[in-house]
MOPAC internal coordinates of N, CA, C and O (Angstrom, degrees):
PM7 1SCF
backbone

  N    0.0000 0     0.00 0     0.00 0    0    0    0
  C    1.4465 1     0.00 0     0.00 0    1    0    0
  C    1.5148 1   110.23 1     0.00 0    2    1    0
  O    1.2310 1   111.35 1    -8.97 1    3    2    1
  N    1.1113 1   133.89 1   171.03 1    3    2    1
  C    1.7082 1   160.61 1  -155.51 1    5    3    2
  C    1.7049 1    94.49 1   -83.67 1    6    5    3
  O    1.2310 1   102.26 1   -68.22 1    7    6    5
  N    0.6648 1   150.06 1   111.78 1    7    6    5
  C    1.3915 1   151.93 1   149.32 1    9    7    6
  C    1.9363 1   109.30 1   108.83 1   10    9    7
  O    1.2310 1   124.95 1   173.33 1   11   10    9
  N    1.1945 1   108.10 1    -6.67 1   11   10    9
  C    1.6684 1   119.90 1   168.54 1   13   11   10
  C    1.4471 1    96.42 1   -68.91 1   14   13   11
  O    1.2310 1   123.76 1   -65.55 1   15   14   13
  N    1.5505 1   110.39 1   114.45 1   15   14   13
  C    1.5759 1   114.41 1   154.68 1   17   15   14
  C    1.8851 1   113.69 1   -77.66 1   18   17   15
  O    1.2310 1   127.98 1   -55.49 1   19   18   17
  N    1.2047 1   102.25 1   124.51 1   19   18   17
  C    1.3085 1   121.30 1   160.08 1   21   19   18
  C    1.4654 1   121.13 1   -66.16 1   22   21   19
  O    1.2310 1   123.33 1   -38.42 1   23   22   21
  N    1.9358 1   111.23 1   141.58 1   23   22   21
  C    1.0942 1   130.07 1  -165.92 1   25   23   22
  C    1.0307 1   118.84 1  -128.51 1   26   25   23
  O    1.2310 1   108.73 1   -35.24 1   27   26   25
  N    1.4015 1   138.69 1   144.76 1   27   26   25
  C    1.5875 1   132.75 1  -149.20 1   29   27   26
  C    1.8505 1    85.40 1  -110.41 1   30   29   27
  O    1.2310 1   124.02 1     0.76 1   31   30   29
  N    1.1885 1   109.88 1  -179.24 1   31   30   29
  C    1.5382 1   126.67 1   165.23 1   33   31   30
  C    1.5625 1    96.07 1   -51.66 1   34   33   31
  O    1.2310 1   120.28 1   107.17 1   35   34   33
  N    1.6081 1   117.07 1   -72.83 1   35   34   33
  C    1.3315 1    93.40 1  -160.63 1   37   35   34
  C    1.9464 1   127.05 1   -75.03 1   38   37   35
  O    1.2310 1   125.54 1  -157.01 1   39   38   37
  N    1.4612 1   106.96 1    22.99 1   39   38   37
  C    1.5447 1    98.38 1  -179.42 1   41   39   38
  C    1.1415 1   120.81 1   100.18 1   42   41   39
  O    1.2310 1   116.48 1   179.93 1   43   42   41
  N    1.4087 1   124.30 1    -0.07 1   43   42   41
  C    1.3833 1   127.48 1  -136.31 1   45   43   42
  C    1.9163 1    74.66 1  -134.50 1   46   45   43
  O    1.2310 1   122.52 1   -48.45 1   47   46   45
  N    1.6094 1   112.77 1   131.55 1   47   46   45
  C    1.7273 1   110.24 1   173.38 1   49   47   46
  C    1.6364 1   109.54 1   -80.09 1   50   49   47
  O    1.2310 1   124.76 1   -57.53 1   51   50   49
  N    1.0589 1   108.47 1   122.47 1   51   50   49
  C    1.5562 1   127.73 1   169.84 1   53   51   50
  C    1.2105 1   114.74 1    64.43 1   54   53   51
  O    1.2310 1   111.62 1  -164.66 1   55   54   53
  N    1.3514 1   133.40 1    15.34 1   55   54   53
  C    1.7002 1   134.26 1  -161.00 1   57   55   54
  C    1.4385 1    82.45 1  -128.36 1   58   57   55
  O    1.2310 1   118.29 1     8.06 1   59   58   57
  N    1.5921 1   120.87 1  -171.94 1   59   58   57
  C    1.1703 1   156.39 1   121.52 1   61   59   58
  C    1.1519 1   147.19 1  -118.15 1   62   61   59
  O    1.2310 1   115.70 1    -2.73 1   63   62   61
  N    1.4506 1   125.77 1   177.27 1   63   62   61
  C    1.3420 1   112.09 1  -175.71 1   65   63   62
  C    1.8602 1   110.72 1   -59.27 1   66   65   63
  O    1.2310 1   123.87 1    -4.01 1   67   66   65
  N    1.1796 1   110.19 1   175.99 1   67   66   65
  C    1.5396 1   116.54 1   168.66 1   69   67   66
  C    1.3789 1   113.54 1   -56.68 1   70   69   67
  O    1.2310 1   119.18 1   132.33 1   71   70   69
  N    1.4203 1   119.17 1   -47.67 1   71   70   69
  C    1.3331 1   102.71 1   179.06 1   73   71   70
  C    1.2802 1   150.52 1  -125.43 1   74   73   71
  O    1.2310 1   137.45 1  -146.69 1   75   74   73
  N    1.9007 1    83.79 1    33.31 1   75   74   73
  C    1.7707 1   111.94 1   147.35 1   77   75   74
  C    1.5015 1   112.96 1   -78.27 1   78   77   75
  O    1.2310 1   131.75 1   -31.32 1   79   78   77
  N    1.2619 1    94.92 1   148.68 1   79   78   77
  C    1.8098 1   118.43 1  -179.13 1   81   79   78
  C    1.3814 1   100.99 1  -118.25 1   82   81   79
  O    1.2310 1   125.89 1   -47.09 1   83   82   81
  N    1.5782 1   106.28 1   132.91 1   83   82   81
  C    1.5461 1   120.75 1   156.43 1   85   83   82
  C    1.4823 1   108.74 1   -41.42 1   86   85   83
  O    1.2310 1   118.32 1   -28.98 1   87   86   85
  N    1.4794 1   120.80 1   151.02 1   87   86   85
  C    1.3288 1   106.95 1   151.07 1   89   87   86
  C    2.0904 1    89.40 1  -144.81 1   90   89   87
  O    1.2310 1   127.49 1   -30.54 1   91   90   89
  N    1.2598 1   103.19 1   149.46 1   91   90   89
  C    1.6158 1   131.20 1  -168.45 1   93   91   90
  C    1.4284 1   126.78 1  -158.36 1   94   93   91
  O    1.2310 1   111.96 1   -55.55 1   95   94   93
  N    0.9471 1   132.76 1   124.45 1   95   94   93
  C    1.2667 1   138.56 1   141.72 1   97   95   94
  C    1.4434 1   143.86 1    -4.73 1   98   97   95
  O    1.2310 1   117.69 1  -121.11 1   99   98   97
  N    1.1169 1   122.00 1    58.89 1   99   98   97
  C    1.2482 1   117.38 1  -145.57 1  101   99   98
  C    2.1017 1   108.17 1  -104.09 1  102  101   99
  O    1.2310 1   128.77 1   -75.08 1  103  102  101
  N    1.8147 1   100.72 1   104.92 1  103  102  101
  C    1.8841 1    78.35 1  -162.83 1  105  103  102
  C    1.7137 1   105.88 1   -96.89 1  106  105  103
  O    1.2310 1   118.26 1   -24.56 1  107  106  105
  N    1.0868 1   120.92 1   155.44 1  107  106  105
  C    1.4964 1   134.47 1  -143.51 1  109  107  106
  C    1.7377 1   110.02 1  -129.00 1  110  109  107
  O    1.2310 1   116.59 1   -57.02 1  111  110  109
  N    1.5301 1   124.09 1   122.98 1  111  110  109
  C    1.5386 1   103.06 1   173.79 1  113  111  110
  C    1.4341 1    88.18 1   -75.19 1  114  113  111
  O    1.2310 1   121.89 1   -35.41 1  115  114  113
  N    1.8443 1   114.00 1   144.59 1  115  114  113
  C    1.4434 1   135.66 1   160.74 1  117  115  114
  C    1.5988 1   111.46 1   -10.22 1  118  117  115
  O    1.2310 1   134.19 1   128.72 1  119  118  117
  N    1.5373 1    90.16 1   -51.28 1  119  118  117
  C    1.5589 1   103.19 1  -162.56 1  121  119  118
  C    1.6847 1   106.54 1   -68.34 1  122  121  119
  O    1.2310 1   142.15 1   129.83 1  123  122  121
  N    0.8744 1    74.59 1   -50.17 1  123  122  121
  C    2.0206 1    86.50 1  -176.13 1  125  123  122
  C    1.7167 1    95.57 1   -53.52 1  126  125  123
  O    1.2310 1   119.50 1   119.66 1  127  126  125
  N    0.8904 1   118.56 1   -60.34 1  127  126  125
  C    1.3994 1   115.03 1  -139.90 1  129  127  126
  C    2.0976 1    92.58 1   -89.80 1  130  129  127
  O    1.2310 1   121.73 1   162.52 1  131  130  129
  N    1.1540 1   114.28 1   -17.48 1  131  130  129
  C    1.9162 1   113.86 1   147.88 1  133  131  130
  C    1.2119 1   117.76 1   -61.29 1  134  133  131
  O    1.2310 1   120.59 1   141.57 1  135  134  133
  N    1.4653 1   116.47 1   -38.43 1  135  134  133
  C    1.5033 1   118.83 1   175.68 1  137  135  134
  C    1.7386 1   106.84 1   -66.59 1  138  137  135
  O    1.2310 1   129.86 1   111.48 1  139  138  137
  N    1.1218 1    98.60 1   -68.52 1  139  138  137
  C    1.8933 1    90.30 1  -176.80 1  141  139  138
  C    1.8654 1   109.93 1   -61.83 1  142  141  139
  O    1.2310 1   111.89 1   169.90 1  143  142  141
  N    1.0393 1   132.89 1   -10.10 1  143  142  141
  C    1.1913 1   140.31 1   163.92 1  145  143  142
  C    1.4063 1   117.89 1   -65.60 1  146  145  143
  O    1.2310 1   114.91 1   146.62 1  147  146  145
  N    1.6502 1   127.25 1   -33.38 1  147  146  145
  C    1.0224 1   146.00 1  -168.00 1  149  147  146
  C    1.8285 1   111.62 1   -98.41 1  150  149  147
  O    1.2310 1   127.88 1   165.07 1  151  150  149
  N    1.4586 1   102.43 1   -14.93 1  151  150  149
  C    1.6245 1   112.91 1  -153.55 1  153  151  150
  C    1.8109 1    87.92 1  -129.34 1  154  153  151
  O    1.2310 1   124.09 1  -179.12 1  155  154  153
  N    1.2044 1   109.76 1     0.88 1  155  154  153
  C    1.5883 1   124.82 1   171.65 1  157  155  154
  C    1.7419 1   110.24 1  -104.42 1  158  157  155
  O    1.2310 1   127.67 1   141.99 1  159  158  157
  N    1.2102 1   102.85 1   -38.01 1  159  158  157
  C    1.8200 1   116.92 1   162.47 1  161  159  158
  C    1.2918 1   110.51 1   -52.15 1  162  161  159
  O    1.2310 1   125.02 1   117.45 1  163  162  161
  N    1.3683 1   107.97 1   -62.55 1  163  162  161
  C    1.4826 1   119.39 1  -166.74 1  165  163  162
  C    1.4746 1   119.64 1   -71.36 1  166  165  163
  O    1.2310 1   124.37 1   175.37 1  167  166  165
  N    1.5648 1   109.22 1    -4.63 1  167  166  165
  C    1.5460 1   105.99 1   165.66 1  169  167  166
  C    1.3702 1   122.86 1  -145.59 1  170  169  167
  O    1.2310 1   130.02 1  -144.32 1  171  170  169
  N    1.6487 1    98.29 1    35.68 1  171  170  169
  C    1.0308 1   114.59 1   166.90 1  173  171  170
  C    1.4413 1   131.49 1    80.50 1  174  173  171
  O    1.2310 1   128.79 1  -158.07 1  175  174  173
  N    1.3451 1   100.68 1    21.93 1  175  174  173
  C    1.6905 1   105.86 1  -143.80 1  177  175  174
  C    2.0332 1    88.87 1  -130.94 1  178  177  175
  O    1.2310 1   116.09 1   -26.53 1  179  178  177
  N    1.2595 1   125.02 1   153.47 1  179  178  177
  C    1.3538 1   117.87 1   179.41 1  181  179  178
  C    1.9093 1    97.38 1   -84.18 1  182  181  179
  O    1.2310 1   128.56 1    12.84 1  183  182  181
  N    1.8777 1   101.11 1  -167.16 1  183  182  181
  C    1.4840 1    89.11 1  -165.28 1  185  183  182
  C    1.6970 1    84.18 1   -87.77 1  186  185  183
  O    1.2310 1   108.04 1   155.26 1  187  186  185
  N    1.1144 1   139.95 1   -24.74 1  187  186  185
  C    1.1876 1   135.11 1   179.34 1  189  187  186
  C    1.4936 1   108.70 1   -40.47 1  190  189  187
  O    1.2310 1   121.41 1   106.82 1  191  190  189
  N    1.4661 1   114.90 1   -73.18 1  191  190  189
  C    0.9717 1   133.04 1  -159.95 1  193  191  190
  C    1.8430 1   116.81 1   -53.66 1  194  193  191
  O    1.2310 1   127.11 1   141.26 1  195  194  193
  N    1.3265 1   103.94 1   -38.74 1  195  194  193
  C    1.1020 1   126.96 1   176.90 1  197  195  194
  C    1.5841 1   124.76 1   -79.54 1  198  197  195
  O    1.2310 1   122.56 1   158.13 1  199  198  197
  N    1.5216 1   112.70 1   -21.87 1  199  198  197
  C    1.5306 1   118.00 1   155.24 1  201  199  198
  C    1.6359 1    96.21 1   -78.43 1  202  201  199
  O    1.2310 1   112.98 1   132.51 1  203  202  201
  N    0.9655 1   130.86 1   -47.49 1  203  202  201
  C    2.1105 1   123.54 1   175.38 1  205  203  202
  C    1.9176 1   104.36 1   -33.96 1  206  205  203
  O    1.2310 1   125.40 1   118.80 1  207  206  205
  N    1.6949 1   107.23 1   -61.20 1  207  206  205
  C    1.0222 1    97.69 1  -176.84 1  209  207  206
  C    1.2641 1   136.05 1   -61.13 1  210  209  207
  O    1.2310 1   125.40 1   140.77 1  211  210  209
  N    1.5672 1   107.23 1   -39.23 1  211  210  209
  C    1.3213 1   112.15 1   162.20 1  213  211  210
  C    1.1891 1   130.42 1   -58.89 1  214  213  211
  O    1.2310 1   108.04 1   138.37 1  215  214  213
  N    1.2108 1   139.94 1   -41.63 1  215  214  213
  C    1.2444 1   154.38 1   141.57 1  217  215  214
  C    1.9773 1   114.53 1    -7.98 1  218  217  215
  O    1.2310 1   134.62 1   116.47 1  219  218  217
  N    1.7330 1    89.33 1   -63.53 1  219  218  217
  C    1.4827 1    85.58 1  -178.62 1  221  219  218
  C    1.4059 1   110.96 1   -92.37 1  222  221  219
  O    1.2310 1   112.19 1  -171.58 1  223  222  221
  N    1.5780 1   132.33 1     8.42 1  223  222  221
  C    1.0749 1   129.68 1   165.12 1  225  223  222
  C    1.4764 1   126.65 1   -59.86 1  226  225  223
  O    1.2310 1   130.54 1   132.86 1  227  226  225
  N    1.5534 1    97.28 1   -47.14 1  227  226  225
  C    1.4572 1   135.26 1  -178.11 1  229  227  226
  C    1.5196 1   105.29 1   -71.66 1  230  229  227
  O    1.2310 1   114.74 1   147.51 1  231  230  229
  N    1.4047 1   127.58 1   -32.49 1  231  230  229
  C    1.2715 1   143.22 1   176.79 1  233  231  230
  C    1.6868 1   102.63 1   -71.50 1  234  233  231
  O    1.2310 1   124.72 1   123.31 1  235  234  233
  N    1.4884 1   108.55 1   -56.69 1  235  234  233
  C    1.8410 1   112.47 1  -160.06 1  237  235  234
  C    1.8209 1    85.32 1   -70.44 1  238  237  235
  O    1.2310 1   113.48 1   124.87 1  239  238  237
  N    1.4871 1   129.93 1   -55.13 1  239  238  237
  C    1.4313 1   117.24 1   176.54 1  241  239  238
  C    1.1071 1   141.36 1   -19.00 1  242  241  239
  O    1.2310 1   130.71 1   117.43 1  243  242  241
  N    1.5985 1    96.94 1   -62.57 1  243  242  241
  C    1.5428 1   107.69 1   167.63 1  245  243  242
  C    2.0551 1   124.68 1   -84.17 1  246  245  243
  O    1.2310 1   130.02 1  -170.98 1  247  246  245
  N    1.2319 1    98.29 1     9.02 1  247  246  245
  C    0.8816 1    97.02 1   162.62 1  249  247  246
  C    1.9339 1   110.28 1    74.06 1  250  249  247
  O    1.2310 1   133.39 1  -161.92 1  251  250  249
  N    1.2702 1    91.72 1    18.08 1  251  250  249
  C    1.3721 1   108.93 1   158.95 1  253  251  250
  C    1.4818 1   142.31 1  -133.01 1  254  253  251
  O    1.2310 1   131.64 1  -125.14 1  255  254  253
  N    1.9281 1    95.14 1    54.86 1  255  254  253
  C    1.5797 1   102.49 1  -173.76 1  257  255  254
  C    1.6592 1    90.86 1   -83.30 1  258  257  255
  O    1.2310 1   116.98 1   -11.20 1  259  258  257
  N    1.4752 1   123.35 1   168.80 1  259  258  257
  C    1.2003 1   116.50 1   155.89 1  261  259  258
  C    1.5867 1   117.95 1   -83.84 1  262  261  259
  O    1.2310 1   127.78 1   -46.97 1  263  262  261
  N    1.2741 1   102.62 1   133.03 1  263  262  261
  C    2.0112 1   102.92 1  -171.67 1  265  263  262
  C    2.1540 1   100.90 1   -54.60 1  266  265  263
  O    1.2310 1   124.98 1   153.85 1  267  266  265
  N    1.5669 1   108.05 1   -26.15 1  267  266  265
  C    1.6224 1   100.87 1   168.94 1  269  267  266
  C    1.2770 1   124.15 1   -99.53 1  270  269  267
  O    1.2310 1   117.53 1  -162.14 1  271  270  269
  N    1.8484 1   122.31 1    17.86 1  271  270  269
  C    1.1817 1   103.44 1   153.65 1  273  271  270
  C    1.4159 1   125.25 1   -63.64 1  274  273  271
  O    1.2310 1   126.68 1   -25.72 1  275  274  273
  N    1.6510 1   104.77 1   154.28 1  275  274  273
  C    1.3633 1   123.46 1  -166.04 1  277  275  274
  C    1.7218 1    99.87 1   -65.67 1  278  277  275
  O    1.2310 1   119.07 1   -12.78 1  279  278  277
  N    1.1717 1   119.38 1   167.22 1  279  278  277
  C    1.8964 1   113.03 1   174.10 1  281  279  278
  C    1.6317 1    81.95 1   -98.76 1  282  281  279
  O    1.2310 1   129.66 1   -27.45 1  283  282  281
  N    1.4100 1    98.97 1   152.55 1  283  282  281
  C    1.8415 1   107.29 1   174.01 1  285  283  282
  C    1.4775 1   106.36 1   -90.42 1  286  285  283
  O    1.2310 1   134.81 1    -4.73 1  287  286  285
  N    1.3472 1    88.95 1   175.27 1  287  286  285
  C    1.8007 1    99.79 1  -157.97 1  289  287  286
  C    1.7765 1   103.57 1   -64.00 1  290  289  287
  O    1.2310 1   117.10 1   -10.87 1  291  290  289
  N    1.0974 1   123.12 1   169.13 1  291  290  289
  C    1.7396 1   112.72 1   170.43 1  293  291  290
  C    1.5106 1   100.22 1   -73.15 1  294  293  291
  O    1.2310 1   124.68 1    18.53 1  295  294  293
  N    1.4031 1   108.62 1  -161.47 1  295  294  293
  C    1.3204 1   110.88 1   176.69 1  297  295  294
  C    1.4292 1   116.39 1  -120.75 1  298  297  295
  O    1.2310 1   125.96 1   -29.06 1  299  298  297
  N    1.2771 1   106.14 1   150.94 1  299  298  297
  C    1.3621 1   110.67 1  -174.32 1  301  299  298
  C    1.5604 1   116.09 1   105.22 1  302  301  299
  O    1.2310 1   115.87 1    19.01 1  303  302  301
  N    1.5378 1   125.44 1  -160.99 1  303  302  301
  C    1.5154 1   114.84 1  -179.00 1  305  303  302
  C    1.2263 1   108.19 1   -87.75 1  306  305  303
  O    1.2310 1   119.78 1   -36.23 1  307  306  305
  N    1.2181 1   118.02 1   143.77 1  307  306  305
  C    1.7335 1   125.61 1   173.20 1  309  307  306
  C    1.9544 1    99.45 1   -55.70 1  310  309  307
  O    1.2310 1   136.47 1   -34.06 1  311  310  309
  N    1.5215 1    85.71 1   145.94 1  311  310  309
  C    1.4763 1    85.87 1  -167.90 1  313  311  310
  C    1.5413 1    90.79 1   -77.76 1  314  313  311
  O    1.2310 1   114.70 1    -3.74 1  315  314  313
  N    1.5734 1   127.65 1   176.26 1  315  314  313
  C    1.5845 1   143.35 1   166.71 1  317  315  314
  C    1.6367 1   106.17 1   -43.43 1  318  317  315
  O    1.2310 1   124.87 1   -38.59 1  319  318  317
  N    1.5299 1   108.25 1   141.41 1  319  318  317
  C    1.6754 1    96.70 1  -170.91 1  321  319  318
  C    1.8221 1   128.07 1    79.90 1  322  321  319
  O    1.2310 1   127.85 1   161.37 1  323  322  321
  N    1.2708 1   102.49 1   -18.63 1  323  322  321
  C    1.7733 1   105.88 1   176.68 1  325  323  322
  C    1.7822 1   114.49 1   -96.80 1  326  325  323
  O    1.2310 1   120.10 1   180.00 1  327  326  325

């Protein structure tokens, strides 16, 4: 309903813990989404990973990252033990 705040599993309104991930739907023109596919190759990063970065790039710019977003993973394979 209209003015009911929503609650995640852990209790917490509209957030989650640190190391739950959103997951969504995200629909793409072809073109666009070859381009970030291609610009995700080139730095090593998947296309997932690389809409994350952009995302919070565009976020820290305007000056609307959240100070408790999580930092994203480095790139490449998690070393042994991670």
């Amino acid at each position: 309903m209209v003015g009911e705040s929503s609650t995640e599993p852990n209790g917490r309104p509209g957030g989650g813990s640190a190391k739950e991930r959103k997951s969504f739907l995200l629909r793409l023109d072809p073109a666009v989404h070859d381009a970030l596919a291609r610009w995700a190759a080139d730095e090593l990063r998947s296309t997932n990973a690389q809409i994350d970065f952009l995302l919070r790039s565009a976020l820290a710019d305007a000056g609307r990252l959240p100070k408790d977003a999580t930092r994203p993973r480095g790139r490449g394979r998690p070393r042994a033990g991670d």
